[in-house]
N, CA and C atoms of all chains as a GROMACS GRO file, in nm:
protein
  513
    1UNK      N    1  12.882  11.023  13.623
    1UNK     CA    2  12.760  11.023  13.542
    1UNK      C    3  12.639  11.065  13.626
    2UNK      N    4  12.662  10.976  13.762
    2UNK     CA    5  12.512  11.039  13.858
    2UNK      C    6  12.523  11.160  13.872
    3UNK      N    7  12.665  11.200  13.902
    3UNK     CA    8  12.660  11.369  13.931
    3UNK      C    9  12.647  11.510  13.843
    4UNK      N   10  12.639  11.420  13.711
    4UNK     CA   11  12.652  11.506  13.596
    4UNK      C   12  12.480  11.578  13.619
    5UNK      N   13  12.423  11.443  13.593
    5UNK     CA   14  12.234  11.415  13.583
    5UNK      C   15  12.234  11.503  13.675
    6UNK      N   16  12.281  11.535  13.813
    6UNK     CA   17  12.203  11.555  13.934
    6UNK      C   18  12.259  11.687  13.927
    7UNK      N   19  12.323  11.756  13.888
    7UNK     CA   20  12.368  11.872  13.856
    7UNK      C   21  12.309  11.911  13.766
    8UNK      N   22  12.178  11.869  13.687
    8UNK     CA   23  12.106  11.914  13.584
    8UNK      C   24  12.028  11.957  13.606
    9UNK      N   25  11.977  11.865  13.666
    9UNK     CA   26  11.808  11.863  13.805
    9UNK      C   27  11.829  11.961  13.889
   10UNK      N   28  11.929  11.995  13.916
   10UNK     CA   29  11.940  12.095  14.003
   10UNK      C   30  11.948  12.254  13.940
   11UNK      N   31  12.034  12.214  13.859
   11UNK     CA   32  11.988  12.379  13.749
   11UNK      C   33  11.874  12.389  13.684
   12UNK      N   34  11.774  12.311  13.628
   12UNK     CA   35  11.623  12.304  13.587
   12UNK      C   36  11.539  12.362  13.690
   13UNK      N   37  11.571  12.280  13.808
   13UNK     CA   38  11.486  12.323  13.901
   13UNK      C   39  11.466  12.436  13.940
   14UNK      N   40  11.626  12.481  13.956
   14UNK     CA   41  11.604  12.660  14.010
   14UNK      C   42  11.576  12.729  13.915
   15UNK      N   43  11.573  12.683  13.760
   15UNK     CA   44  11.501  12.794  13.671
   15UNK      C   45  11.384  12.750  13.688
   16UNK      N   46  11.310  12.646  13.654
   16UNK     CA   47  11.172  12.646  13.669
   16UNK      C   48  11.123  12.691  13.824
   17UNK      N   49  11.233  12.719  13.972
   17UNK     CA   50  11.136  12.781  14.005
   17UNK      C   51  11.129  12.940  13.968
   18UNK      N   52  11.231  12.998  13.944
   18UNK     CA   53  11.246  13.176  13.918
   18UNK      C   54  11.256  13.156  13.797
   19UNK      N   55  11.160  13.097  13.672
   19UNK     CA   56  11.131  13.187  13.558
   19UNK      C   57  10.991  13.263  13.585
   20UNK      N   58  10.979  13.398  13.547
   20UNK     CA   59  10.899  13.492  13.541
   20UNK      C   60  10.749  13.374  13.429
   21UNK      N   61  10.792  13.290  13.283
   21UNK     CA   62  10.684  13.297  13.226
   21UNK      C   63  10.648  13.140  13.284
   22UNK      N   64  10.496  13.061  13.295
   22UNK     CA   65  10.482  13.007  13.302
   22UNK      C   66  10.516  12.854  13.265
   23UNK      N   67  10.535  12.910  13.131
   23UNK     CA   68  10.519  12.771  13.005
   23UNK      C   69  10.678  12.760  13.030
   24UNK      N   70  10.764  12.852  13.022
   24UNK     CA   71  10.910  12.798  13.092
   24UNK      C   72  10.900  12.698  13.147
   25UNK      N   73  10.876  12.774  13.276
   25UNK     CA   74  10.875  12.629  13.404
   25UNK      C   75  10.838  12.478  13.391
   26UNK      N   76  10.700  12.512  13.302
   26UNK     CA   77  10.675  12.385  13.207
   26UNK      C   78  10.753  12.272  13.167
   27UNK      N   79  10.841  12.373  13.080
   27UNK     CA   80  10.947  12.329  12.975
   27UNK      C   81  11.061  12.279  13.113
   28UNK      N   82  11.100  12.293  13.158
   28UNK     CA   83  11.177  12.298  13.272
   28UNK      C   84  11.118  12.155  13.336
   29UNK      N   85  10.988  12.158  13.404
   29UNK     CA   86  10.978  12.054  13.472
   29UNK      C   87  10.963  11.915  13.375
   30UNK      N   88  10.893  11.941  13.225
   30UNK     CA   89  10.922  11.805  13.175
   30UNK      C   90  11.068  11.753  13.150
   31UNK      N   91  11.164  11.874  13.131
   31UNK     CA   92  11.287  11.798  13.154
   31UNK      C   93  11.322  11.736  13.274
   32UNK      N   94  11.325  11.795  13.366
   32UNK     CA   95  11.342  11.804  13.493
   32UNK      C   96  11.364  11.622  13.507
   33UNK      N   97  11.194  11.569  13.460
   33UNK     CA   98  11.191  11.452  13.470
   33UNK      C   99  11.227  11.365  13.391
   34UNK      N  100  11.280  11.427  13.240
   34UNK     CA  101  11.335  11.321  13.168
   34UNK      C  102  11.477  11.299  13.208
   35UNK      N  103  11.548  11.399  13.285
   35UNK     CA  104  11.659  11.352  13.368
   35UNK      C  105  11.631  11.264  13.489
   36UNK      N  106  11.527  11.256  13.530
   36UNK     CA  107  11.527  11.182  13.663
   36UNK      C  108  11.487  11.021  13.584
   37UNK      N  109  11.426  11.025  13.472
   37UNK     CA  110  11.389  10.870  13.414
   37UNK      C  111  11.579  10.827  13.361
   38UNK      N  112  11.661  10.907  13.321
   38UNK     CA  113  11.786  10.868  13.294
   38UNK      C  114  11.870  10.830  13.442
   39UNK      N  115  11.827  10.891  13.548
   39UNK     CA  116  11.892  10.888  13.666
   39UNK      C  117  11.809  10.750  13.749
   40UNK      N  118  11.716  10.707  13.693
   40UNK     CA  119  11.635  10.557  13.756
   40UNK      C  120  11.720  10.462  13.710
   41UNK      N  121  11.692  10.521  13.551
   41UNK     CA  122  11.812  10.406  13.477
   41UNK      C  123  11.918  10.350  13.485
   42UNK      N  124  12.022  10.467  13.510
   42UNK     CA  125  12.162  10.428  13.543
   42UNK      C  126  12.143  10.355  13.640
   43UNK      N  127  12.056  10.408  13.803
   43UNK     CA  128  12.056  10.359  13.922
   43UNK      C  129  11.972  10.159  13.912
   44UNK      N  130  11.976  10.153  13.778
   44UNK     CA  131  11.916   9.995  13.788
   44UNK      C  132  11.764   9.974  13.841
   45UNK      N  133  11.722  10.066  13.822
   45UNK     CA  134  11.555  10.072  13.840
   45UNK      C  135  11.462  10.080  13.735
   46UNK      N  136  11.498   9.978  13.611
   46UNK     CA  137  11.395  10.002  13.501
   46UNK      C  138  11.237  10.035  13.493
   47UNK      N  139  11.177   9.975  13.590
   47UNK     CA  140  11.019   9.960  13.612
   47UNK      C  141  11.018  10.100  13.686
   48UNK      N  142  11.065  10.212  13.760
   48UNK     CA  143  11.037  10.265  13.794
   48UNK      C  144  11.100  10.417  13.675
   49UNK      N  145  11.170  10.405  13.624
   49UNK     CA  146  11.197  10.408  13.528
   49UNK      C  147  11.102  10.454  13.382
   50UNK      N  148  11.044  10.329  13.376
   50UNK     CA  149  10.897  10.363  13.277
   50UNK      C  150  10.833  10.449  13.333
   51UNK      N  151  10.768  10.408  13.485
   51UNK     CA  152  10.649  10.507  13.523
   51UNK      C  153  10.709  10.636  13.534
   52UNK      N  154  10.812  10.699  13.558
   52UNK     CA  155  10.846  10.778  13.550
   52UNK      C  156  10.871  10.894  13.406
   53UNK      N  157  10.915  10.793  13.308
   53UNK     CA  158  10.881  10.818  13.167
   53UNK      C  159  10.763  10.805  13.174
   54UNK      N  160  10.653  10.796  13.121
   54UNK     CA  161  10.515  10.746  13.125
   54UNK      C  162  10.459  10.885  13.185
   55UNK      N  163  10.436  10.905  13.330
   55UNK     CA  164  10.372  10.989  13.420
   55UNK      C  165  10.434  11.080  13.366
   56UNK      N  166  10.537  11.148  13.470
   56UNK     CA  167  10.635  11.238  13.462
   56UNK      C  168  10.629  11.372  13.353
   57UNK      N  169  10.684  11.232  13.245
   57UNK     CA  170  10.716  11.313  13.125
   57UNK      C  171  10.618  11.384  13.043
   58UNK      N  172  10.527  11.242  13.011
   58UNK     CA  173  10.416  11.230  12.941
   58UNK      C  174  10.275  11.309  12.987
   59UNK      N  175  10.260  11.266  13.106
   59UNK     CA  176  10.117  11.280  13.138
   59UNK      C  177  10.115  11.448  13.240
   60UNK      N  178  10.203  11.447  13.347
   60UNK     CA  179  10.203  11.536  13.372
   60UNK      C  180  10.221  11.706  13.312
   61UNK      N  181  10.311  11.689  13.171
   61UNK     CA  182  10.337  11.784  13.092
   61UNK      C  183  10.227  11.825  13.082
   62UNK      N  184  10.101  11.750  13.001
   62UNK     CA  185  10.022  11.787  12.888
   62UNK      C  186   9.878  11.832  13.036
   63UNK      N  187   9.945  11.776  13.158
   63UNK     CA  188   9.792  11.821  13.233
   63UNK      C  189   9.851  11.973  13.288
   64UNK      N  190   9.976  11.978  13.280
   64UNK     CA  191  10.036  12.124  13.362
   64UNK      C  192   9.976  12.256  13.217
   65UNK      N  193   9.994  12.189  13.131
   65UNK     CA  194   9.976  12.272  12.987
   65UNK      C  195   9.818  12.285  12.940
   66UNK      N  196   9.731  12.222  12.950
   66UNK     CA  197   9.588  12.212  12.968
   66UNK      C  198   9.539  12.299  13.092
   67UNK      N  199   9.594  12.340  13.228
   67UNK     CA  200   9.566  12.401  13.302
   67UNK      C  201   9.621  12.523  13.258
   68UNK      N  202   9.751  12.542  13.199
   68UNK     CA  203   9.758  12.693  13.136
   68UNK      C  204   9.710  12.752  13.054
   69UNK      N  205   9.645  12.659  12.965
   69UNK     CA  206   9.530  12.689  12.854
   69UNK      C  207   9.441  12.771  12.920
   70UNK      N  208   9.372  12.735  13.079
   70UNK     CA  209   9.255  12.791  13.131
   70UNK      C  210   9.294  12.869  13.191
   71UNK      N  211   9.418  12.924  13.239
   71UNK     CA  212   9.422  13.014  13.303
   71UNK      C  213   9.437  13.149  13.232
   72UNK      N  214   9.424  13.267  13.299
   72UNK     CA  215   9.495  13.368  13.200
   72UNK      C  216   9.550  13.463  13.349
   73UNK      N  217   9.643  13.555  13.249
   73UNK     CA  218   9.729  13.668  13.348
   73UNK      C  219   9.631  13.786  13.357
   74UNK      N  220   9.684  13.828  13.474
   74UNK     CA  221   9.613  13.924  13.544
   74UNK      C  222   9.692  14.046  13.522
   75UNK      N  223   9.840  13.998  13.564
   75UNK     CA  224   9.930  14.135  13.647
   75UNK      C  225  10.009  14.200  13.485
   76UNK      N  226  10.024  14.301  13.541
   76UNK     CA  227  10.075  14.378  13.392
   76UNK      C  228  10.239  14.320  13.414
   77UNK      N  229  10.248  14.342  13.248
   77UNK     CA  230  10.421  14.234  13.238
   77UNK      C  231  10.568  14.315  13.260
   78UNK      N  232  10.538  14.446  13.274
   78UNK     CA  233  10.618  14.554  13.337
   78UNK      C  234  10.630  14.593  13.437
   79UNK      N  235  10.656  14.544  13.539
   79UNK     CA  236  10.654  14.613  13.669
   79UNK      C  237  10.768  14.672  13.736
   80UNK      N  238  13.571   9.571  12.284
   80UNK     CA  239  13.638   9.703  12.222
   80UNK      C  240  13.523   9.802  12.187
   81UNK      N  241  13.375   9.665  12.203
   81UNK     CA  242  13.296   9.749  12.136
   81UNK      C  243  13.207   9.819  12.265
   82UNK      N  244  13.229   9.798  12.409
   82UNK     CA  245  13.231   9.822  12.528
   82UNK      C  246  13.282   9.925  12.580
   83UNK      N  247  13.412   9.923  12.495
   83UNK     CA  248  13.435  10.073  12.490
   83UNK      C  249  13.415  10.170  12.444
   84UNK      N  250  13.382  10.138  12.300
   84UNK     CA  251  13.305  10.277  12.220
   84UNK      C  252  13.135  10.317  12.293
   85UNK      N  253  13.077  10.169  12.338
   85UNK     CA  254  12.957  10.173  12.408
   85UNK      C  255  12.951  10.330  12.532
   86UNK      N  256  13.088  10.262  12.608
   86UNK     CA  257  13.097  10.378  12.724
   86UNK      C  258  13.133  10.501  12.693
   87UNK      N  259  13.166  10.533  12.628
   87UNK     CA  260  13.232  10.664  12.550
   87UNK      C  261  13.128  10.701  12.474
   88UNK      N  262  13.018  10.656  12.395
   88UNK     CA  263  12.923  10.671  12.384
   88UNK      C  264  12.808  10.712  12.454
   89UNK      N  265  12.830  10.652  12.582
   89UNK     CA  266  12.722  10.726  12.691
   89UNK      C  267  12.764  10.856  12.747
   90UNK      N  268  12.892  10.914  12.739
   90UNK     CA  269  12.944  11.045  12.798
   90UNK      C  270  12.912  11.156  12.715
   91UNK      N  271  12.954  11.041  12.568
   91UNK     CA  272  12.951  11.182  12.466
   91UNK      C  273  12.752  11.242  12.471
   92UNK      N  274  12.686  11.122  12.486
   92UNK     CA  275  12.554  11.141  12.478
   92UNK      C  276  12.476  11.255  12.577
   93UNK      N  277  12.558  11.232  12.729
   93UNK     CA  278  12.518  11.314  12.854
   93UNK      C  279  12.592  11.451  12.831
   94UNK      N  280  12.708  11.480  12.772
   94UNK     CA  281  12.760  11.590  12.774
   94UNK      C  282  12.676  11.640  12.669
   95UNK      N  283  12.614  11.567  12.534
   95UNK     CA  284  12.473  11.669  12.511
   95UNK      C  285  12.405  11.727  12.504
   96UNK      N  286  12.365  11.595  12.625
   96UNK     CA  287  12.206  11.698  12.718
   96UNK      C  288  12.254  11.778  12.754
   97UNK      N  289  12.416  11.836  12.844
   97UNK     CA  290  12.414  11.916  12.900
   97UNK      C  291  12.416  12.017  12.818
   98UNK      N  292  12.438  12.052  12.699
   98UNK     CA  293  12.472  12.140  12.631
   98UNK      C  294  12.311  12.192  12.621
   99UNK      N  295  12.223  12.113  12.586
   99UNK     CA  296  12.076  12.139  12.532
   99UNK      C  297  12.038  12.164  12.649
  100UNK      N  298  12.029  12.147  12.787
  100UNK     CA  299  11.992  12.178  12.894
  100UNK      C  300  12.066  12.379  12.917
  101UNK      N  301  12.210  12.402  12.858
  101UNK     CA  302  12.206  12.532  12.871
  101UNK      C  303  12.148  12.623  12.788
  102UNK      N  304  12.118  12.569  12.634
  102UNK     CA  305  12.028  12.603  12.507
  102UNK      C  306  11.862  12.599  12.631
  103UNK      N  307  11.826  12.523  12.667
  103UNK     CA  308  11.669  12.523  12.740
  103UNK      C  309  11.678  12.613  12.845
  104UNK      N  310  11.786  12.627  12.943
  104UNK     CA  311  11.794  12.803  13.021
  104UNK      C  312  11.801  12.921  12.955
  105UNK      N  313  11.909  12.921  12.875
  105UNK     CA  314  11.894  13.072  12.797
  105UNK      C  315  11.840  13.096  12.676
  106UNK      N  316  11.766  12.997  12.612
  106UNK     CA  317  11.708  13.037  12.504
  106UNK      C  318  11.628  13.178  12.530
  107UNK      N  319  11.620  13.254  12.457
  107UNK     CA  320  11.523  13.370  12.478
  107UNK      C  321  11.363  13.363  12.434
  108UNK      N  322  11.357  13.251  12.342
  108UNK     CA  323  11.162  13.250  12.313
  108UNK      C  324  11.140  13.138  12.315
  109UNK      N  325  11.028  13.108  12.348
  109UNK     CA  326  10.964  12.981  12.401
  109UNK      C  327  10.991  12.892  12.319
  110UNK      N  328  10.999  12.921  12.169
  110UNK     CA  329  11.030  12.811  12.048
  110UNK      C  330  11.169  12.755  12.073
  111UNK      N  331  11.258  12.823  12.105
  111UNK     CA  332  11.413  12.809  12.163
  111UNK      C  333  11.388  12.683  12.255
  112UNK      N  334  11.311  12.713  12.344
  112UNK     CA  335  11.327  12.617  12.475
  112UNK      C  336  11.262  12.478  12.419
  113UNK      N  337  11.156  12.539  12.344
  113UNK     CA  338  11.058  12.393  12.299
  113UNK      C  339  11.156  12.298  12.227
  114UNK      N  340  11.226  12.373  12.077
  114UNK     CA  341  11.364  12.264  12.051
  114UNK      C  342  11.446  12.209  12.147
  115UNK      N  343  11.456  12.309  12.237
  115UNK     CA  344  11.570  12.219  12.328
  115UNK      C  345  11.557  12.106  12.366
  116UNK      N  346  11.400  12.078  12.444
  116UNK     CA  347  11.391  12.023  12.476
  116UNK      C  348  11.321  11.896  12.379
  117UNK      N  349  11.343  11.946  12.309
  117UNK     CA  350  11.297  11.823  12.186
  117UNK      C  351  11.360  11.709  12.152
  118UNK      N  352  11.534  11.824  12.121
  118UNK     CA  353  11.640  11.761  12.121
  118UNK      C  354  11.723  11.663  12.211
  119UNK      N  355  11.668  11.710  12.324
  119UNK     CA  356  11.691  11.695  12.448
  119UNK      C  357  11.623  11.508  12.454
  120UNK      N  358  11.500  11.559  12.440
  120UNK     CA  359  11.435  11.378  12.410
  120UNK      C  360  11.508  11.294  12.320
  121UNK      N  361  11.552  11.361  12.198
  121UNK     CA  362  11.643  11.253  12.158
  121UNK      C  363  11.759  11.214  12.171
  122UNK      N  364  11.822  11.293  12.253
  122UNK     CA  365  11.944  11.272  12.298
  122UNK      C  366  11.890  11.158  12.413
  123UNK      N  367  11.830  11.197  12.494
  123UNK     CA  368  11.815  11.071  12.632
  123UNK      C  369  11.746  10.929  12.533
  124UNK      N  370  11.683  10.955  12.429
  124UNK     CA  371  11.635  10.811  12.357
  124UNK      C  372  11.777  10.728  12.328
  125UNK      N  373  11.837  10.817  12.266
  125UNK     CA  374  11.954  10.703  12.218
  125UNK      C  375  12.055  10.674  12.336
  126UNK      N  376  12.044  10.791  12.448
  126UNK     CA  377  12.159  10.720  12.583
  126UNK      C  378  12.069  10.593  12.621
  127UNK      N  379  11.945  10.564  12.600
  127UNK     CA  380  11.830  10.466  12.675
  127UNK      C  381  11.885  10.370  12.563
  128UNK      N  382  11.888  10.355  12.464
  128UNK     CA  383  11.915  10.282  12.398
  128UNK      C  384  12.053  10.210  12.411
  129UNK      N  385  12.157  10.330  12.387
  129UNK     CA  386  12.279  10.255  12.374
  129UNK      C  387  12.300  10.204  12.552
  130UNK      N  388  12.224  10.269  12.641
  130UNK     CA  389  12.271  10.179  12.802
  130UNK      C  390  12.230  10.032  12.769
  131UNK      N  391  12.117  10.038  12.737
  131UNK     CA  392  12.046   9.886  12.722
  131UNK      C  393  12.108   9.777  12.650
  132UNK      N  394  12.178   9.817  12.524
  132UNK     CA  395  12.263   9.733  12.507
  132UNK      C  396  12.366   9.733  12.562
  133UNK      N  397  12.449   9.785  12.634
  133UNK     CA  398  12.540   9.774  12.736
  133UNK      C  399  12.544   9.681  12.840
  134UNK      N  400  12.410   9.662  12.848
  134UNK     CA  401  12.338   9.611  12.951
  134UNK      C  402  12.316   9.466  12.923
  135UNK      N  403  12.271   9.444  12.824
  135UNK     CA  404  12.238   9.329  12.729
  135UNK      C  405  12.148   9.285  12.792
  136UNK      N  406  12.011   9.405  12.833
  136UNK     CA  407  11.904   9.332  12.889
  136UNK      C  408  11.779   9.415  12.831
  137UNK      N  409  11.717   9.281  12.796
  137UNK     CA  410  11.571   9.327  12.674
  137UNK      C  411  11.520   9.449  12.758
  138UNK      N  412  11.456   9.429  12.886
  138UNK     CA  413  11.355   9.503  12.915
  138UNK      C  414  11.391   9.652  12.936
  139UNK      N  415  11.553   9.679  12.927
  139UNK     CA  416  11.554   9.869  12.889
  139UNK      C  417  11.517   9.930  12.806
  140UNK      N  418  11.561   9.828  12.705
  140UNK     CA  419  11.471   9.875  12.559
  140UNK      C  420  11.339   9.913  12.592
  141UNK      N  421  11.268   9.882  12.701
  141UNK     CA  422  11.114   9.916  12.706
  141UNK      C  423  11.061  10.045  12.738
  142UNK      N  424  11.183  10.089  12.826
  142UNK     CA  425  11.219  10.251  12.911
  142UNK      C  426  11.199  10.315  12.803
  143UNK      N  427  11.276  10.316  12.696
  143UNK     CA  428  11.286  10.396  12.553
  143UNK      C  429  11.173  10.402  12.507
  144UNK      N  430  11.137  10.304  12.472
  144UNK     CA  431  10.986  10.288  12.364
  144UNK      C  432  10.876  10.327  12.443
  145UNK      N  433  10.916  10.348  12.566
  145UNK     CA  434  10.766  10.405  12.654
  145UNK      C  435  10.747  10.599  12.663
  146UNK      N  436  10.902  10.592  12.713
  146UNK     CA  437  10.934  10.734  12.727
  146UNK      C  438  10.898  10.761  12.510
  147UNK      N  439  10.966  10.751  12.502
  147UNK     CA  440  10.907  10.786  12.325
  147UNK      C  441  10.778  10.816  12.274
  148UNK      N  442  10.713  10.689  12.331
  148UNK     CA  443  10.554  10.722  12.296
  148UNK      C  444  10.482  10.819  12.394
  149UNK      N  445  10.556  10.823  12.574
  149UNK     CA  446  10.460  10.948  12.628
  149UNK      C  447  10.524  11.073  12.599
  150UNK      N  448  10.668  11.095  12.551
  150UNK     CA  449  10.708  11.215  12.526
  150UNK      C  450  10.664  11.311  12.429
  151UNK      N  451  10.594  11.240  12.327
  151UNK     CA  452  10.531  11.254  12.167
  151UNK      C  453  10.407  11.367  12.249
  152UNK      N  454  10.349  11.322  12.342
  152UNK     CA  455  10.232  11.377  12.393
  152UNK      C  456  10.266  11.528  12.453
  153UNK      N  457  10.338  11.520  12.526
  153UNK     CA  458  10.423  11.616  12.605
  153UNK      C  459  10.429  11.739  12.487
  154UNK      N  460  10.502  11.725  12.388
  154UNK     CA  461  10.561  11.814  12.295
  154UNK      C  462  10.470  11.853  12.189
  155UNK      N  463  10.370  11.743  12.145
  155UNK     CA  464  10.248  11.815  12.117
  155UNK      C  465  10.148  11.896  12.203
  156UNK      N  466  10.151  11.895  12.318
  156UNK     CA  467  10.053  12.002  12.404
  156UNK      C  468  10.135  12.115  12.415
  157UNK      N  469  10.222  12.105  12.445
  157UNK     CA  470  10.349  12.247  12.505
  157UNK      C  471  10.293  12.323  12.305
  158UNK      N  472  10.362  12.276  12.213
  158UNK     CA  473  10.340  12.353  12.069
  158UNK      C  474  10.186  12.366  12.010
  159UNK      N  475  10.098  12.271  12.047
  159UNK     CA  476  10.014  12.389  12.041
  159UNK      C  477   9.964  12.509  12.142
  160UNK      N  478   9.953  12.463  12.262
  160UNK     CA  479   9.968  12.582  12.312
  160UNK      C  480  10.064  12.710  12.243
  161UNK      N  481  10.174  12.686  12.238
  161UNK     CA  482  10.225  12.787  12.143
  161UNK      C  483  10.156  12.846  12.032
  162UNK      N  484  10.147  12.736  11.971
  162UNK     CA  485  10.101  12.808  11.857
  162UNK      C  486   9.985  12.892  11.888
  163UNK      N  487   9.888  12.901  11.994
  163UNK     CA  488   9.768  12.936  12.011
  163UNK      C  489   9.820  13.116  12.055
  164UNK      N  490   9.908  13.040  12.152
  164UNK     CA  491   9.980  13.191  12.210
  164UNK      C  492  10.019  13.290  12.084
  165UNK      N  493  10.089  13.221  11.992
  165UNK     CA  494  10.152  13.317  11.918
  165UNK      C  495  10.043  13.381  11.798
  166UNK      N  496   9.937  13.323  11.794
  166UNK     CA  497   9.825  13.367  11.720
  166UNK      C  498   9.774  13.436  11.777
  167UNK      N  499   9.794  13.452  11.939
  167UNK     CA  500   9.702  13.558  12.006
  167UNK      C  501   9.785  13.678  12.021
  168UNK      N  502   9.918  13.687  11.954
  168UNK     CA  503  10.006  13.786  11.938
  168UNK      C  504  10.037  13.848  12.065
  169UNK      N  505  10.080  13.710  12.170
  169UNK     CA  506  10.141  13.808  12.294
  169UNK      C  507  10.268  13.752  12.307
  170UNK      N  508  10.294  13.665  12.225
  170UNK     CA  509  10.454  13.615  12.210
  170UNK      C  510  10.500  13.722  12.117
  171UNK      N  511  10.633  13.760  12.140
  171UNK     CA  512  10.709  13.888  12.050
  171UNK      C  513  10.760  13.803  11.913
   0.00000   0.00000   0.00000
């Protein structure tokens, strides 16, 4: 079961780091961490667990996605 | 007996995610990935759930109901952003 999770995290990760679009990676890292709040769990760490649900999932998503709001692209999408 | 459907229950739940985790790599448009990972939340709600009773201890139940209420947040910022994107017609 740990190795299933951790074999997940590990394929998320390398797409969120080599996807080309931003909001991917996004998508990528809030999973990223809703596997790591299942991987607290199993490991018997409820309280760390929440904050991890809580932060992670929750809070960090919507501040990574609020900063892409302000940003914009520069480089042409054909290269 | 019911310990056992419990555990068999948690495999069938993780082999899931994994499925929605290869739906969230190759989806081809952002809406693809956004379900995935939607689905994806409810699949880990009910493994949070059914561990906890496994567990037969109140406070996992809390993991769930927390992750639930900050995930709600998560998936509303990612879709509207979308939606904003796709009104600005640079999503295909």
């Amino acid at each position: 079961m740990t190795i299933l999770l951790l074999t997940l995290i590990i394929l998320l990760a390398v797409f969120a780091l080599f996807s080309s679009d931003l909001l991917h990676g996004v998508v990528a890292m809030s999973a990223i961490s809703l596997s790591c709040a299942i991987l607290f769990y199993i490991l018997e760490a409820p309280d760390v667990a929440i904050t991890e649900a809580a932060v992670g999932a929750g809070v960090s998503t919507v501040i990574f996605v609020w900063a892409l709001r302000h940003s914009q692209r520069k480089e042409d999408r054909h290269e | 007996m019911s310990m056992i459907l419990l555990h068999t229950m948690q495999w069938f739940l993780l082999v899931s995610a994994g499925i929605c985790v290869i739906r969230l790599l190759l989806g081809p448009t952002s809406a693809d990935r956004l379900v995935a990972l939607n689905i994806l939340s409810g699949v880990t709600l009910a493994f949070l759930v059914v561990r906890g009773v496994w567990e037969k201890r109140v406070l996992y139940l809390d993991v769930a109901l927390v992750y639930d209420i900050f995930g709600f947040l998560g998936f509303l910022a990612i879709a509207r952003f979308l939606k904003d994107r796709m009104s600005d017609g640079e999503e295909q």
